[in-house]
C-alpha positions as CSV (number, residue, x, y, z in Angstrom):
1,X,0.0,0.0,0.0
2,X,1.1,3.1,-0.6
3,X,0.4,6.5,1.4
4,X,1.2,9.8,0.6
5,X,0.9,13.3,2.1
6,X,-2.2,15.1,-0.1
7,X,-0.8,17.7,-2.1
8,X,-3.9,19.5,-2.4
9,X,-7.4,19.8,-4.7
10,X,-6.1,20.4,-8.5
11,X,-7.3,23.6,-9.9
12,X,-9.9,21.7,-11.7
13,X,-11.5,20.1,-8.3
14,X,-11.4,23.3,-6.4
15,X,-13.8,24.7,-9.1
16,X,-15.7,21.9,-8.9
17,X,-15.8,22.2,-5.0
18,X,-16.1,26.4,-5.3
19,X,-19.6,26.0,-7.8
20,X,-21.1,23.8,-5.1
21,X,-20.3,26.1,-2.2
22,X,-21.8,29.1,-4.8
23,X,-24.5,27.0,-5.7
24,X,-28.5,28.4,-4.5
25,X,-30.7,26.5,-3.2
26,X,-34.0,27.2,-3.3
27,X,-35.1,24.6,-0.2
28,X,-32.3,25.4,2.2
29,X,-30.8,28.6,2.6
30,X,-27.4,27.8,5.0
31,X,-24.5,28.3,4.1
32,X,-22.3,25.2,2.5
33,X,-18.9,23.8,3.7
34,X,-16.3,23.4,0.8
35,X,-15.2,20.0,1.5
36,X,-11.4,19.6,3.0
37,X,-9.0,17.8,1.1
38,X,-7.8,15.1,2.9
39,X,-4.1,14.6,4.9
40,X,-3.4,11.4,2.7
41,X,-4.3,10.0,-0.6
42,X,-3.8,5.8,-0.6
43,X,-3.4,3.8,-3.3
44,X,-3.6,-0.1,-3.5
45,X,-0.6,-2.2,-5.2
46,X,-1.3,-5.6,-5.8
47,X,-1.6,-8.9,-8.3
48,X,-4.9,-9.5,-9.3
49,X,-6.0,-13.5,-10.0
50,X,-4.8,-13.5,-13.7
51,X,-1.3,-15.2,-14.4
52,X,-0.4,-12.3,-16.9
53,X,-1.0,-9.9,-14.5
54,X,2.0,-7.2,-13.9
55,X,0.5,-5.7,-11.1
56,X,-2.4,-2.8,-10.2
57,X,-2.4,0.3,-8.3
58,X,-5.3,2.1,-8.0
59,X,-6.1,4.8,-5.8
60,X,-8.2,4.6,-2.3
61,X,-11.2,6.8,-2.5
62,X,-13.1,4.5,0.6
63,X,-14.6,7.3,3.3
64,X,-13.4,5.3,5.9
65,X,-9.7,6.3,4.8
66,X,-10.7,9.5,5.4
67,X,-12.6,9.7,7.8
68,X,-9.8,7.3,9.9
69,X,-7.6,10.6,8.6
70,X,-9.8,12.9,10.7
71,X,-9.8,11.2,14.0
72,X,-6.0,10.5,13.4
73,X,-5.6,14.5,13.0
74,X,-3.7,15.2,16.4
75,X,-0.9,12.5,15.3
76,X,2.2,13.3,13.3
77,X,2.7,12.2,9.6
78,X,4.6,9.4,10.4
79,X,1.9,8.2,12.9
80,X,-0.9,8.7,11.6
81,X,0.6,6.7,8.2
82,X,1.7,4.0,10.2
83,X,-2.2,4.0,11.8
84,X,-3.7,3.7,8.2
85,X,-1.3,0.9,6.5
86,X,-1.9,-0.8,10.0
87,X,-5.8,-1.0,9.2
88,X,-6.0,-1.0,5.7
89,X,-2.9,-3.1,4.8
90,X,-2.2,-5.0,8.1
91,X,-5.6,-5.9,9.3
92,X,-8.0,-5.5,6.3
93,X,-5.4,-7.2,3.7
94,X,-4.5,-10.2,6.5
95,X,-3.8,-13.8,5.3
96,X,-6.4,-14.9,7.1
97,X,-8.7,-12.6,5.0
98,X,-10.9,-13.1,1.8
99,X,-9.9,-9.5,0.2
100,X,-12.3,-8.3,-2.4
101,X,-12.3,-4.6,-3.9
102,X,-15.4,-2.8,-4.8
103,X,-14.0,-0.8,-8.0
104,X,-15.4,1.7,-9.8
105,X,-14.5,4.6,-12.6
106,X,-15.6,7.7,-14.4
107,X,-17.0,8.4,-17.4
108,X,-14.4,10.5,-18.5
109,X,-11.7,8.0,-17.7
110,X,-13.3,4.9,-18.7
111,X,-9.7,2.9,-18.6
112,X,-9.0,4.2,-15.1
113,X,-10.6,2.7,-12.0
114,X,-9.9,3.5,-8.4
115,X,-11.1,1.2,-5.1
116,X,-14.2,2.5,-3.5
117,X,-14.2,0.4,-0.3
118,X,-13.0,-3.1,0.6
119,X,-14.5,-6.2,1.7
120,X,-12.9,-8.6,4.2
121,X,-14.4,-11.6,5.6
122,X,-12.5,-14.2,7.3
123,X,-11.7,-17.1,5.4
């Protein structure tokens, strides 16, 4: 697994984020957060099933990451890295574990898919 410090929203995602917070609404009048990027992006390396297979990485974009992120927040980097790779590597990815990705992509990167959350049952 890899983990590495966020470096930000790209110019593109902070419009995207910017619109929203502009955004009226004609049913709720509050104000709107823009959403925080988070302290860490993760990515996934691994061999999938088929002999051919070189190898994957795809990019975490599960909540729980995040949200583990959040709660993680008084920690330093090298803590708080160690605290995610022992969850999402250590514990969730375990021998004893049936791993299973939910996967998904975008429809204007068709090729590219990213891990949406993980499923881990004991074997």
């Amino acid at each position: 697994m890899k983990i590495r410090l966020h470096e930000g929203w790209t110019k593109e995602e902070q419009r995207k984020i910017d619109a929203y917070v502009n955004q009226l609404d004609l049913l709720d009048d509050q104000d709107r957060t823009p959403l925080e990027a988070p302290r860490f992006r993760g990515a996934y390396r691994y061999r999938c099933w088929d002999r051919r297979c070189r190898g994957h990485e795809q990019g975490l974009l599960d909540w729980e990451f995040v949200a583990l992120q959040r709660r993680l927040s008084h920690c330093s980097d090298e803590e708080a890295r160690d605290e995610l790779k022992k969850k999402f590597l250590d514990m969730m990815c375990a021998p004893k574990r049936d791993v299973a990705f939910y996967v998904g992509n975008q429809a204007k990167r068709r090729h590219v898919f990213s891990v949406l959350g993980v499923y881990y049952p004991e074997r």
